[in-house]
N, C-alpha and C positions, 0 to 999 in steps of 0.2 A: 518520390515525394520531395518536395519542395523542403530545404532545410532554414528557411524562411520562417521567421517567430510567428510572424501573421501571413495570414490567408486570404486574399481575396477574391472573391467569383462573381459578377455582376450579371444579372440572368437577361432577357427579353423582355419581362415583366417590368425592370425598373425597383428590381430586389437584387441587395447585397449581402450576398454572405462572406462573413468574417470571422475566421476560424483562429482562434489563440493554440498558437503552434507549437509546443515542448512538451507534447505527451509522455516522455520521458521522464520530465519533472512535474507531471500532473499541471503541466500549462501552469505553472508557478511563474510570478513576473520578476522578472530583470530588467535594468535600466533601459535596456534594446525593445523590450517586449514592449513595457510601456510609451516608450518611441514608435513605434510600428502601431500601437493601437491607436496612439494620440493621430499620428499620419493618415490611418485610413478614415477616421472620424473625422476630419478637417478636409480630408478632399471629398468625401462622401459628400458633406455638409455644399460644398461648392460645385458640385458634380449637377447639372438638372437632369442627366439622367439616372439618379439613383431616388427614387421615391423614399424608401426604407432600408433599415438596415436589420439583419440577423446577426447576431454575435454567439458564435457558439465554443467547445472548447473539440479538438483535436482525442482522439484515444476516447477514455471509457469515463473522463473526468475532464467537468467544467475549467476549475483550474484550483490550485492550492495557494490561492495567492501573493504574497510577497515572499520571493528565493531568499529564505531565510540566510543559506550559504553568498548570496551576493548582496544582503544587506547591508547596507552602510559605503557601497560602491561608491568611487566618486560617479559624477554622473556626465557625460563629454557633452559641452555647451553647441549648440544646434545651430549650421547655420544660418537658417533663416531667423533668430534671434527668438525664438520662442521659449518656453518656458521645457527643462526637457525632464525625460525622468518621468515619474509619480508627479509632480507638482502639474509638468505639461498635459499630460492626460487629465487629469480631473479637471485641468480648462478644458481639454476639447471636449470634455463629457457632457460637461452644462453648458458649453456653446453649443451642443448638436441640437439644432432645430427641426429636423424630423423626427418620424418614429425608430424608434430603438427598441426591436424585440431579444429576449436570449430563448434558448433553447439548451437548457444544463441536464447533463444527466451526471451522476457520479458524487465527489467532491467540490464543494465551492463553499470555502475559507474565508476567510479573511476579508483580504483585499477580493478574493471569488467571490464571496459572499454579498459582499459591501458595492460593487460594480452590479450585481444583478438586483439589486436595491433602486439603482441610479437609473433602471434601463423602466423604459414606460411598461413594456408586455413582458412576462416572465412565466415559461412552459417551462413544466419540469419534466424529466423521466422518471420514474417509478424507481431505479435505485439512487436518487440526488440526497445526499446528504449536508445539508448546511452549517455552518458554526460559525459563531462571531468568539474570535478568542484571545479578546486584547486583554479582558483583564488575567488571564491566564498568561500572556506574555508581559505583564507589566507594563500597559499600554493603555489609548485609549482608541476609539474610534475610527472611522477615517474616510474619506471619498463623503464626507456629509452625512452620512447615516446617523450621526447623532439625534442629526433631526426627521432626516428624508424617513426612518422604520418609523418610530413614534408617531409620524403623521400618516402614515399607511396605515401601522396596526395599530395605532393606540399606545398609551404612556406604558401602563402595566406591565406588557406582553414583550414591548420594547427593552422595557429594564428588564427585566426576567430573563430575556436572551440574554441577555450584554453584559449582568451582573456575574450568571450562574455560566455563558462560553459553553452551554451543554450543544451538543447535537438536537439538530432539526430535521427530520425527514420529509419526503414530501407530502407524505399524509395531513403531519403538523404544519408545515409551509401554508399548503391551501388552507386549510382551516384557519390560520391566523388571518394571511390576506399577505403572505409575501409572496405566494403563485396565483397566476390565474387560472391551468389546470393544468391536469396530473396526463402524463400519456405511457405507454411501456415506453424502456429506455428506446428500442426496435422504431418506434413512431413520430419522438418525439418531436426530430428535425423536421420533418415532411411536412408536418400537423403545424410546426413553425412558421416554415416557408409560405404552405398551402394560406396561412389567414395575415401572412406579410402580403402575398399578391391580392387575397382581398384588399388591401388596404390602398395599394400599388396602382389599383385603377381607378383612382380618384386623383384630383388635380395634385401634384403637389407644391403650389403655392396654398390648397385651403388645408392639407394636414399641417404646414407648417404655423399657418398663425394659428389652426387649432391647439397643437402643441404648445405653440406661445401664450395661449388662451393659459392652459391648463399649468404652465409653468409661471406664469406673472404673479400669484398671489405669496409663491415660495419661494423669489428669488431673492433676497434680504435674508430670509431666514435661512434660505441655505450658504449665503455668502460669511452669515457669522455663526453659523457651523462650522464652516471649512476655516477660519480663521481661529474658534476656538480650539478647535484639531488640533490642528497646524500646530500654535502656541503650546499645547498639554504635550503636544509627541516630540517636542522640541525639548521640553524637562524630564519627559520621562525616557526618552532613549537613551541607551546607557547607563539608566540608573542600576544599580545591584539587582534589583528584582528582574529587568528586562536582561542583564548578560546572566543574570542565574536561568532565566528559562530557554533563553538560546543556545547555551551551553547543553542545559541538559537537555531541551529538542537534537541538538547535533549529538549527544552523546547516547541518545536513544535512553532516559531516565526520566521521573518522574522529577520536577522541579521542587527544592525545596523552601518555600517562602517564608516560610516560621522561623530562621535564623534573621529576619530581617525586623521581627513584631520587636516594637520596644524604640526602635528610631526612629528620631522625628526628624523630619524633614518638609520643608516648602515648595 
């Protein structure tokens, strides 16, 4: 196997599969990984013979994602002068003008979580367990999901994830409206691929302004999404609460945030 972060296979159909490669580290991103995602999303995007894309994770898990151990990397400046790192992917995310399916089984975190938000089709496998767990890191958001859950499932359901960082299964996923179905882990790529080549044999200049169609009314709001982000995780990185909970993620402990109640801070 390829020791290659990302995976790519372009079939005869005009479907791309794109595998996040570090099953070792449950496909968790690194400054390289999100390089490699951003990369195959921009040449896909320019590619006329890739119709769609599939993004799935490597091993038994979607991915955990941001490597909390390479957090805070510097990030090596790219050079065809793009934007590199986490901030270049979430450009080439909302630039992708095709369809974007995933197919997760396992774990999808975070930044896992929040990338299968972003993706138009979302199959799960029957052991996919989800969590948004920023405010449990001292955090907030990220990849747009501030806005992009809430406008999928609704305010409520959105705060309720985001507030309380609990687990989401797939069972809960489809029923909110963050899957659109459930498959055995055993199925779920196939089932993926199989309704990527339905899509695959349609022109792809009409999926793309389709796409465009369906993206035009959120693209504002998702740009001051990604800016309010951006802004919050810029004061909140490194505050006490976020090295209290990385600490004690690397230390294998339960974080303790009650020595923090009592300070005020802006």
């Amino acid at each position: 196997m390829s020791d290659s972060r990302i995976l790519r296979e372009l079939d005869g159909e005009g479907v791309l599969l794109v595998t996040l490669n570090r099953p070792h580290k449950k496909n968790a991103f690194d400054n390289e990984q999100w390089d490699g995602l951003a990369d195959a999303l921009n040449e896909a995007r320019m590619d006329p013979a890739v119709a769609v894309v599939v993004l799935t994770g490597a091993g038994s898990d979607f991915s955990a994602g941001q490597d909390l151990g390479a957090f805070g990397a510097a990030e090596q400046p790219r050079a065809d002068g793009k934007a590199s790192g986490y901030f270049g992917c979430v450009e080439a995310l909302f630039e992708f003008d095709k369809p974007l399916l995933a197919a997760a089984r396992g774990v999808a975190v975070g930044g896992g979580c929040t990338l299968l938000i972003a993706c138009d089709v979302v199959y799960l496998g029957d052991s996919a367990r989800l969590r948004l767990p920023f405010a449990n890191l001292g955090l907030v958001p990220e990849i747009a999901s501030s806005y992009t859950l809430q406008s999928a499932i609704g305010r409520q359901r959105a705060a309720e994830l985001f507030f309380t960082a609990e687990w989401i299964d797939a069972v809960r996923a489809l029923d909110v409206g963050m899957a659109a179905r459930v498959f055995s882990d055993e199925r779920v790529l196939d089932e993926t691929l199989a309704k990527a080549r339905e899509m695959a044999q349609w022109p792809v200049a009409a999926l793309q302004e389709i796409k465009r169609t369906l993206m035009a009314p959120h693209a504002a709001a998702v740009r001051a999404a990604l800016e309010r982000e951006n802004a919050a995780m810029a004061r909140l990185a490194g505050s006490p609460e976020n090295v209290e909970a990385i600490t004690a993620f690397l230390e294998k402990r339960k974080p303790d945030f009650k020595q923090f109640r009592g300070e005020r801070r802006t």
